[in-house]
C-alpha positions as CSV (number, residue, x, y, z in Angstrom):
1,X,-242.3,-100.3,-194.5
2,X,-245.4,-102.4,-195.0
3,X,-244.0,-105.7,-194.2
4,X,-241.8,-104.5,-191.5
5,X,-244.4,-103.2,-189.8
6,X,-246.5,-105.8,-189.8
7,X,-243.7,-108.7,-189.1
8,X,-242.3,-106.8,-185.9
9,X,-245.0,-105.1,-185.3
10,X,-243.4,-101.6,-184.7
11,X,-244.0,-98.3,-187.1
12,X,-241.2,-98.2,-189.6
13,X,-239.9,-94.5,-188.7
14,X,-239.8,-95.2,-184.9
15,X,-237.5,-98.5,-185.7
16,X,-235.4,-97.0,-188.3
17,X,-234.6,-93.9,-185.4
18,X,-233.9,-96.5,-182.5
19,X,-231.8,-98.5,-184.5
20,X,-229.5,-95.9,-186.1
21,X,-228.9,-94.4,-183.0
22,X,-228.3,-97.7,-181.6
23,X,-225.7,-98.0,-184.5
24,X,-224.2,-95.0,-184.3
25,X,-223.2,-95.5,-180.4
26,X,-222.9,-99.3,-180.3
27,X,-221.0,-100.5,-177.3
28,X,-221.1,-97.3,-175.9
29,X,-221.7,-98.0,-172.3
30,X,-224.5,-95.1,-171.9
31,X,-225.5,-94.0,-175.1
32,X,-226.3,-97.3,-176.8
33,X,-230.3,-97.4,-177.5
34,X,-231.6,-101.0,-177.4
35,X,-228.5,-102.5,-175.2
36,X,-228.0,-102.6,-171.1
37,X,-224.7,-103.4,-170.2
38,X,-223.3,-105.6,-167.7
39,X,-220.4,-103.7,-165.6
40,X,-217.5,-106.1,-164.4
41,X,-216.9,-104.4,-161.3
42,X,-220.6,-104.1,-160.8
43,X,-220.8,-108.1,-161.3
44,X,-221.0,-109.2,-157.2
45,X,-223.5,-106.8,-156.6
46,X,-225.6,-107.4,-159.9
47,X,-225.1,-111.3,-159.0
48,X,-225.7,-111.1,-155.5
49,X,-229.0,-112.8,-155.1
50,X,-228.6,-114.6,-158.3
51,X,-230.1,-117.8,-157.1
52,X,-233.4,-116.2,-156.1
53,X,-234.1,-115.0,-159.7
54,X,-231.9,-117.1,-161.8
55,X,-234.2,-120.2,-162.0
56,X,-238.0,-118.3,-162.0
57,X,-236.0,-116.1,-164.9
58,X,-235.3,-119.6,-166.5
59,X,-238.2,-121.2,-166.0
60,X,-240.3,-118.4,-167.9
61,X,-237.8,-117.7,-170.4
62,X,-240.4,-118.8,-172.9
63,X,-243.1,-115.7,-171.9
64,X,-240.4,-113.1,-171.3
65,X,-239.4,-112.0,-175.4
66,X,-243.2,-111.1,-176.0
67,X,-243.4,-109.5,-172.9
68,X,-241.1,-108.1,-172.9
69,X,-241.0,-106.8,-176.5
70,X,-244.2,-105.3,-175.8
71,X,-242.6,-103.6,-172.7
72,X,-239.8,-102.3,-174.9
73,X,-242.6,-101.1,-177.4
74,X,-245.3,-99.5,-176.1
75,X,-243.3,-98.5,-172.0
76,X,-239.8,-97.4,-174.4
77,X,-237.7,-99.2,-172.0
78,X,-234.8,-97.9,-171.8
79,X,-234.2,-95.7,-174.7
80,X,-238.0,-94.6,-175.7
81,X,-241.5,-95.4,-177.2
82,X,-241.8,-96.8,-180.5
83,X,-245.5,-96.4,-180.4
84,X,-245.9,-93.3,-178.2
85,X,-243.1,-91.0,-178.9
86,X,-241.8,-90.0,-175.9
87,X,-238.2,-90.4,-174.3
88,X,-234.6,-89.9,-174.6
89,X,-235.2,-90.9,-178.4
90,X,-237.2,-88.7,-179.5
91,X,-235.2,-85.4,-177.5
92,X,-234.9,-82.9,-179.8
93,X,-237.3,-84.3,-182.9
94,X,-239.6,-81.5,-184.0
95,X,-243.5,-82.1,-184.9
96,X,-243.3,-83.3,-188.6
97,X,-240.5,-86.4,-187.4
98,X,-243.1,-87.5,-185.0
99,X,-246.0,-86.7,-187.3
100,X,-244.0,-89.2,-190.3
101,X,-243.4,-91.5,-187.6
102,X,-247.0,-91.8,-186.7
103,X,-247.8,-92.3,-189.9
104,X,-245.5,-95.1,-190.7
């Protein structure tokens, strides 16, 4: 727990929840934690204005993953907070889940 904590800096109990449930609905279009999907018939829309974004997305490719790991984090975008425990993750957990996650 130790190690994993301080290598992705995450608590241990918060990224051992997200990523079983992320296991136990992988490629499950809605209920997968951790994944957005891309919908094919949703593509021309999605893409429509692609050229606008594409190349500023590109060009700060480099800032976005510790951004944007802190976004997923600390905001829980999209499934829930890691470090405040809040969200469609933690629906349902009782007091002493989110007290052992805390801890961790």
């Amino acid at each position: 727990e130790i190690a994993h904590s301080a290598i992705c800096l995450t608590p241990f109990v918060p990224w051992a929840k997200s990523h079983r449930q992320h296991h136990l609905h992988h490629n499950h279009i809605t209920k997968d934690y951790s994944h957005q999907w891309f919908v094919e018939e949703e593509k021309d829309e999605l893409f429509a204005n692609a050229e606008s974004w594409f190349k500023p997305a590109y060009d700060t490719r480099v800032w976005q993953l510790p951004v944007l790991y802190m976004v997923y984090l600390l905001a829980g975008v999209p499934d829930g907070g890691h470090v405040f425990f809040y969200g469609r993750m933690w629906e349902g957990s009782d007091m002493k889940t989110k007290l052992d996650a805390a801890i961790s």
